[in-house]
C-alpha positions as CSV (number, residue, x, y, z in Angstrom):
1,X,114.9,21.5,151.4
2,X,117.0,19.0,149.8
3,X,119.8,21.4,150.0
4,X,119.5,21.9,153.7
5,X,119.2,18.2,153.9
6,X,122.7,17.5,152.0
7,X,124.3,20.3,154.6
8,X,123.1,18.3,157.1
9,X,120.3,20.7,158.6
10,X,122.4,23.6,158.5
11,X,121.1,26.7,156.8
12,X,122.5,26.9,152.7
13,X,125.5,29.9,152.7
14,X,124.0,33.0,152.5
15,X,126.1,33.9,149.8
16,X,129.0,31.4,148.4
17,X,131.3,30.9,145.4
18,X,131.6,32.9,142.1
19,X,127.7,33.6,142.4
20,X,128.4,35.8,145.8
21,X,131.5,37.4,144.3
22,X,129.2,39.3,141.7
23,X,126.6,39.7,143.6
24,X,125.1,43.2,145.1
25,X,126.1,42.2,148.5
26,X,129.6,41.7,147.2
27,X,130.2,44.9,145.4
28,X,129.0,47.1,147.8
29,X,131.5,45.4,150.8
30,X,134.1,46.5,148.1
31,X,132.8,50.0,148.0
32,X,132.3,50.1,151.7
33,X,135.6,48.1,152.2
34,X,137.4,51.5,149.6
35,X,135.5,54.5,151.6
36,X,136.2,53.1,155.2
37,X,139.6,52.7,154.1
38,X,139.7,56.3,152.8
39,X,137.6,57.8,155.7
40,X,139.8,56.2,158.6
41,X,142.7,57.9,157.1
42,X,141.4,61.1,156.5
43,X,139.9,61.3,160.1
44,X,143.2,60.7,161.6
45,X,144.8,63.1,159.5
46,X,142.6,65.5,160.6
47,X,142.0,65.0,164.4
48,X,145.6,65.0,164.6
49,X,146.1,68.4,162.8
50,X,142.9,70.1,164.3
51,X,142.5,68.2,167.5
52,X,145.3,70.4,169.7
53,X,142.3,72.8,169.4
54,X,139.2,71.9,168.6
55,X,139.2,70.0,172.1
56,X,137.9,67.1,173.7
57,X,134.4,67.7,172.7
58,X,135.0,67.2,169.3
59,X,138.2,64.8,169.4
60,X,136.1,62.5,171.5
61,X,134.2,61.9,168.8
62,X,136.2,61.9,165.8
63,X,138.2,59.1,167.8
64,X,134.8,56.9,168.7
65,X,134.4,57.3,164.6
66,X,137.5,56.1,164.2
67,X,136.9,52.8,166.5
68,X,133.8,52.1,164.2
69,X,135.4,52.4,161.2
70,X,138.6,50.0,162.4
71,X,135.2,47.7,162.8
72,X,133.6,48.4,159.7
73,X,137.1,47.6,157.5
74,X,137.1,44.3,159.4
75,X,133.2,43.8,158.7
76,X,133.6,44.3,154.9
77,X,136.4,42.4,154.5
78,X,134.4,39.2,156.1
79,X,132.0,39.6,153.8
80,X,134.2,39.4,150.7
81,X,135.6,36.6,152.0
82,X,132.4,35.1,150.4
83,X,131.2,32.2,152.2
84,X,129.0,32.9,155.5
85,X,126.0,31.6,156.9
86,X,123.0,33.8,156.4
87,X,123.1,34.5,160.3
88,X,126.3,36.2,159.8
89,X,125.5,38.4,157.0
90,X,122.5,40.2,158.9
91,X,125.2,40.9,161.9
92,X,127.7,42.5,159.7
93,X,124.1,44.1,158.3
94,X,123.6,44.9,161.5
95,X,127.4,46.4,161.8
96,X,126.2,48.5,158.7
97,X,123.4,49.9,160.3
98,X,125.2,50.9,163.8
99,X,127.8,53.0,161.7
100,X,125.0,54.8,160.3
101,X,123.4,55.4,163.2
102,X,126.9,56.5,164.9
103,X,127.7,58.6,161.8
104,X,124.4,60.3,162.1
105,X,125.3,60.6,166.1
106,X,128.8,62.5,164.9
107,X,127.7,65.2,163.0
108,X,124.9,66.1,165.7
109,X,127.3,66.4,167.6
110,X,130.3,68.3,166.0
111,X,127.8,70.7,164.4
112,X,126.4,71.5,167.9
113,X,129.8,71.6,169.5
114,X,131.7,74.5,167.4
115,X,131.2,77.3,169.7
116,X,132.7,75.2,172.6
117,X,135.0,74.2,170.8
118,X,135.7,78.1,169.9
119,X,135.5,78.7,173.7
120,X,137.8,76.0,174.6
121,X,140.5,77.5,171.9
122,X,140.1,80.8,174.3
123,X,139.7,79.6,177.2
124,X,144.0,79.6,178.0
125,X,145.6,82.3,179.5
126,X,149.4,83.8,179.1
127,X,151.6,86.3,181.5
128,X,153.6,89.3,179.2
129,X,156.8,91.0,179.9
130,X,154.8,94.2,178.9
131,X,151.4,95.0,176.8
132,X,150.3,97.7,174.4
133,X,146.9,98.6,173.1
134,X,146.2,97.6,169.1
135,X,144.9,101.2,168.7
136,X,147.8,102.5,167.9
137,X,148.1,100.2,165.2
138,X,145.2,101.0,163.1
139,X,143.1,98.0,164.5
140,X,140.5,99.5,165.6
141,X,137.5,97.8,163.2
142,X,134.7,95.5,165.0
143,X,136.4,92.3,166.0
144,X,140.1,93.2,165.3
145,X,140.9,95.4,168.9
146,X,143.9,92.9,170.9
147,X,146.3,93.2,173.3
148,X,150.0,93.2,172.2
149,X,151.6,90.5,174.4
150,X,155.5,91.0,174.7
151,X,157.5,87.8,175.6
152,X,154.5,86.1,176.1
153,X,154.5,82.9,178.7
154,X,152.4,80.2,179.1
155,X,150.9,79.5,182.6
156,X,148.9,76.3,183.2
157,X,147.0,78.5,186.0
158,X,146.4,82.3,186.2
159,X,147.8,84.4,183.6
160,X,147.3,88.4,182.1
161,X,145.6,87.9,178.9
162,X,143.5,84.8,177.3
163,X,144.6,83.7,173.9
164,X,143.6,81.7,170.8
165,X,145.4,78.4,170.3
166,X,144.7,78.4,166.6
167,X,146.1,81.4,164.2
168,X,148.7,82.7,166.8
169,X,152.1,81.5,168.0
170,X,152.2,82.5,172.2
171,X,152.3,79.0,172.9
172,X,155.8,79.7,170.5
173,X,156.7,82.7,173.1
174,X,155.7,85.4,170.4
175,X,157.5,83.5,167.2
176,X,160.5,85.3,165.2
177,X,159.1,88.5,167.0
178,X,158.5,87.4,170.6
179,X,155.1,89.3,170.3
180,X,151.3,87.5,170.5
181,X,147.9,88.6,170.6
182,X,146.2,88.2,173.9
183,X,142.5,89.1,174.7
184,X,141.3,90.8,177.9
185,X,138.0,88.2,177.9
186,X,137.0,84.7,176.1
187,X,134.6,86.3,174.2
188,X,137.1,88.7,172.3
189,X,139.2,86.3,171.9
190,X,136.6,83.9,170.2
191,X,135.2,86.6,167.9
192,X,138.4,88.4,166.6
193,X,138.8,88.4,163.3
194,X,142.3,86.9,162.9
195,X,144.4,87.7,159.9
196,X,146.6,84.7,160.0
197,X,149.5,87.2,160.4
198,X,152.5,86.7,162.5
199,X,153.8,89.9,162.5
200,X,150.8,91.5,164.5
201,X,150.8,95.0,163.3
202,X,149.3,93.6,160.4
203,X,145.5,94.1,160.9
204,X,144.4,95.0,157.3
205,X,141.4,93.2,155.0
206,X,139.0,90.4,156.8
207,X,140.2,87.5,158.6
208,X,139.4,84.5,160.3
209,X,137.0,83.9,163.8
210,X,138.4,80.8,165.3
211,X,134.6,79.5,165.0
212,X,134.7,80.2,161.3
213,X,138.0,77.9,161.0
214,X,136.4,75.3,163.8
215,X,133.1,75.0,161.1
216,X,135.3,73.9,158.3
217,X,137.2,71.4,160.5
218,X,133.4,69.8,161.2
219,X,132.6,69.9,157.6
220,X,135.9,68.0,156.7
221,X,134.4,65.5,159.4
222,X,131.2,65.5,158.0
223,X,132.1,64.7,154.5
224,X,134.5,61.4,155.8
225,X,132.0,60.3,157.6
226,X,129.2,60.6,154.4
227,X,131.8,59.0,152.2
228,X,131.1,55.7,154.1
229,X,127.7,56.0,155.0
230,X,126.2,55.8,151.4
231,X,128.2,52.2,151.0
232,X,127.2,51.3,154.3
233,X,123.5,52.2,153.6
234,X,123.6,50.1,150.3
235,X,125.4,47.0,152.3
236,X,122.6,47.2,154.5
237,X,119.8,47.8,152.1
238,X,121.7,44.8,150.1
239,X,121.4,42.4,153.2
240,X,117.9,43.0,155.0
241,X,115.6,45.2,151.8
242,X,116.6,42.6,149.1
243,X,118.7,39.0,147.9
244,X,121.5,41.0,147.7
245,X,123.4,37.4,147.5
246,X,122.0,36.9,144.3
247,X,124.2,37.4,141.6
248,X,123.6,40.4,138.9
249,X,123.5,38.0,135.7
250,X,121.0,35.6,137.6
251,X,118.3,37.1,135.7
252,X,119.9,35.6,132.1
253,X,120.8,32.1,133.5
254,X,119.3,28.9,132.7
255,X,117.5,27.2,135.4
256,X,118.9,24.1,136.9
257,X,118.7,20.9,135.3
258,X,117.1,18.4,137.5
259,X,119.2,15.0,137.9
260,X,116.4,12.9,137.1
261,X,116.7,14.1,133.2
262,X,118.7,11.9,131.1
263,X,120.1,13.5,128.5
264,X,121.0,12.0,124.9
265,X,125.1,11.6,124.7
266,X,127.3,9.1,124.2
267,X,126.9,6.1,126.3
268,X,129.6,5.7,128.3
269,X,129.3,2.1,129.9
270,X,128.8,3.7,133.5
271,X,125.6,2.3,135.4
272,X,123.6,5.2,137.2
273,X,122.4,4.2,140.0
274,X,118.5,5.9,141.3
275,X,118.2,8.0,144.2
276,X,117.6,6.1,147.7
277,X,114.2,7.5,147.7
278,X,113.6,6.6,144.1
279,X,110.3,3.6,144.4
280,X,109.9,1.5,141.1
281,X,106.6,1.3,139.6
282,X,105.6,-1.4,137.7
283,X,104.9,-0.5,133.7
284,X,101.7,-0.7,132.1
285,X,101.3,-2.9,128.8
286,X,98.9,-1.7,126.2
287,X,98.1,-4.3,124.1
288,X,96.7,-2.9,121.0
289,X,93.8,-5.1,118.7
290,X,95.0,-6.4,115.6
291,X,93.9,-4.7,111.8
């Protein structure tokens, strides 16, 4: 009480000075402050290589992650700047908690959305010069049967043959040897097993669905956004479960000495005056009977 009093009536800093700086609260903004930075980075690193074909329903999020983490950089960094009121600690808890919850939200959502995303790596179509069967070429295992596409072209609208975004160069017009795979339906082209080859006539061993190489991209995403939840779960935990403003060597310290104790020193010639609220009493005499 006497602290509020001396702040005039304001709340006492939820956490303040060298005490907040070792505190719980403190080290875990540093951790969280480290893994959002790491996250953010990694995200964009991968949106922007996978996102050409993972498609909006997966970009979308991994953007709207991106936002939060932008907010939850900024967030940590208030809170080691190490003096707030205790109001604004339990928003920036708060901040902590919405990331969670919006983390949690992400990989619902990308681990749900891997077959459209597959779909949506099909779902373009491309005109040929001239087509041959993969028969002929020994591909005729489950999930390896294509369409040769020669001098493949792009159309925006219509087109011969659909084909995969990922794995294959007709959006290159057939690469080094002007020759694609295309797919008579969506569903082949989703479900063929794609050795990763350019030259097509090599069909040989087990490759790659596009929604095999769409479920790693989502467990990249996954494990970003996990690196900053556990940080952001101890911030919060830190800020609403416990005095996480306390700091860790509080336990060992000596408890304050109140300023009524005068201590035996060296008199110094300097008059203390009493507190305002300090009322005299008058001293008892004990008068003791002589021997």
């Amino acid at each position: 009480m006497a602290q509020q009093q001396a702040l005039g009536g304001r709340k006492p800093a939820a956490c303040s000075g060298e005490g907040c700086c070792g505190s719980h609260t403190a080290r875990w903004a540093v951790a969280l402050l480290t893994c959002a930075s790491i996250s953010m980075i990694g995200m964009l690193v991968t949106t922007i290589l996978t996102g050409w074909f993972t498609g909006p329903s997966m970009t979308v999020m991994e953007s709207f992650v991106i936002i939060t983490l932008v907010g939850v950089i900024v967030m940590a960094s208030v809170a080691m700047c190490c003096v707030m009121e205790e109001r604004t600690f339990q928003m920036l808890g708060g901040f902590a908690v919405a990331y969670l919850l919006v983390g949690l939200v992400a990989i619902v959502v990308w681990s749900a959305s891997v077959r459209t995303a597959a779909q949506y790596n099909c779902s373009f179509k491309v005109d040929c010069d001239s087509q041959y069967s993969s028969s002929g070429l020994g591909c005729d295992g489950n999930n390896k049967q294509f369409v040769g596409c020669v001098d493949p072209k792009v159309r925006r609208r219509g087109g011969d043959l659909h084909f995969s975004l990922w794995g294959d160069d007709c959006t290159d017009d057939g690469g080094d040897d002007d020759t694609c795979r295309g797919f008579t339906s969506r569903s082949d082209c989703v479900k063929y097993e794609n050795p990763l080859e350019d030259d097509v006539e090599k069909c040989d061993g087990k490759g790659t669905t596009v929604e095999e190489a769409i479920a790693d991209v989502v467990g990249a995403l996954c494990t970003i956004t996990i690196l900053t939840m556990i940080p952001a779960l101890g911030f919060a935990l830190s800020v609403f479960a416990f005095d996480g403003s306390a700091p860790l060597s509080a336990a060992t310290e000596q408890p304050p000495v109140a300023h009524s104790v005068v201590e035996m020193g060296t008199v110094t010639g300097t008059l203390v005056q009493p507190p305002a609220n300090y009322n005299a009493q008058p001293a008892t005499v004990v008068v003791l009977p002589s021997a």
